[in-house]
C-alpha positions in Angstrom: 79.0 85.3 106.1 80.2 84.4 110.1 80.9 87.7 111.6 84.3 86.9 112.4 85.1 86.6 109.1 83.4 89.9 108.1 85.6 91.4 111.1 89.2 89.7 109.9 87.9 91.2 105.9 87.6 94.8 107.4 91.3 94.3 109.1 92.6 93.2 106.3 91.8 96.2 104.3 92.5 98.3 106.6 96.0 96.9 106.9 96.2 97.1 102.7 95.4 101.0 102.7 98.1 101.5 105.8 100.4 99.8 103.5 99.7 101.4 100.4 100.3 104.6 102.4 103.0 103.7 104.1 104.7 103.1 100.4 103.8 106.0 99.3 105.3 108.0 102.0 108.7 105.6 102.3 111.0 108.2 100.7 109.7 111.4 102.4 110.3 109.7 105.6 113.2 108.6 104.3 114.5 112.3 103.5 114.0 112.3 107.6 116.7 109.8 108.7 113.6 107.6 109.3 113.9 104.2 107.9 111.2 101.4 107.7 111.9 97.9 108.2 110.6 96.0 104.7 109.8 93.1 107.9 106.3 94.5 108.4 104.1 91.3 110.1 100.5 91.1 110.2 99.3 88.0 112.4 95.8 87.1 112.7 94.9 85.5 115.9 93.3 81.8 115.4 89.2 82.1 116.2 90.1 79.6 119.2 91.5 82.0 120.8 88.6 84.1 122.7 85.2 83.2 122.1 83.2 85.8 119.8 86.6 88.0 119.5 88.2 88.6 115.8 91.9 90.1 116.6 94.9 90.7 114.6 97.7 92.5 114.6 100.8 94.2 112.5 104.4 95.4 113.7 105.9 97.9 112.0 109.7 98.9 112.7 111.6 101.9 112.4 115.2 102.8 112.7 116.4 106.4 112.6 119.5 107.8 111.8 122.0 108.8 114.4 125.2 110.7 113.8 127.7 109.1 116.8 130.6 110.6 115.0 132.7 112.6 117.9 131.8 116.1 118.6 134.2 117.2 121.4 131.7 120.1 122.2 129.9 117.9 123.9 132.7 116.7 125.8 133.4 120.7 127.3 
C-alpha cells in the first residue's frame, strides 16, 4: 500500500473516533451553553499538492450562549 494512502487511512480514523466522541459528549456540552455546529468538514488535500506530504484537515464550530438581555448594573 503507497504510504500516502496508509497516512490519509490513519487520518481518517482518527477523525471517526473525534467524532464518535464528540457525539457522545454533544449534550453535556450542551448543558454548558456550548453548541456544536452539525457543519463539521473534513477536506483531504489532493496528493498534488506537496510532494511526499499526506494532509487533511476538519473544522469544527462552536457557538456559545450569550444572555444580552439588559442588566442596568452594568450600566452604574
Amino acid at each position: 500500500m503507497e504510504a500516502r494512502q496508509e497516512c490519509m487511512d490513519i487520518m481518517r480514523e482518527l477523525f471517526r473516533q473525534f467524532m464518535s466522541v464528540l457525539i457522545q459528549e454533544k449534550p453535556r456540552v450542551e448543558e454548558e451553553h456550548i453548541y456544536l455546529d452539525p457543519r463539521i468538514s473534513f477536506q483531504e488535500i489532493d496528493r498534488h499538492f506537496l510532494s511526499g506530504c499526506a494532509c487533511a484537515f476538519f473544522q469544527v464550530a462552536t457557538d456559545v450562549y450569550t444572555d444580552l438581555r439588559y442588566n442596568q448594573e452594568e450600566w452604574d
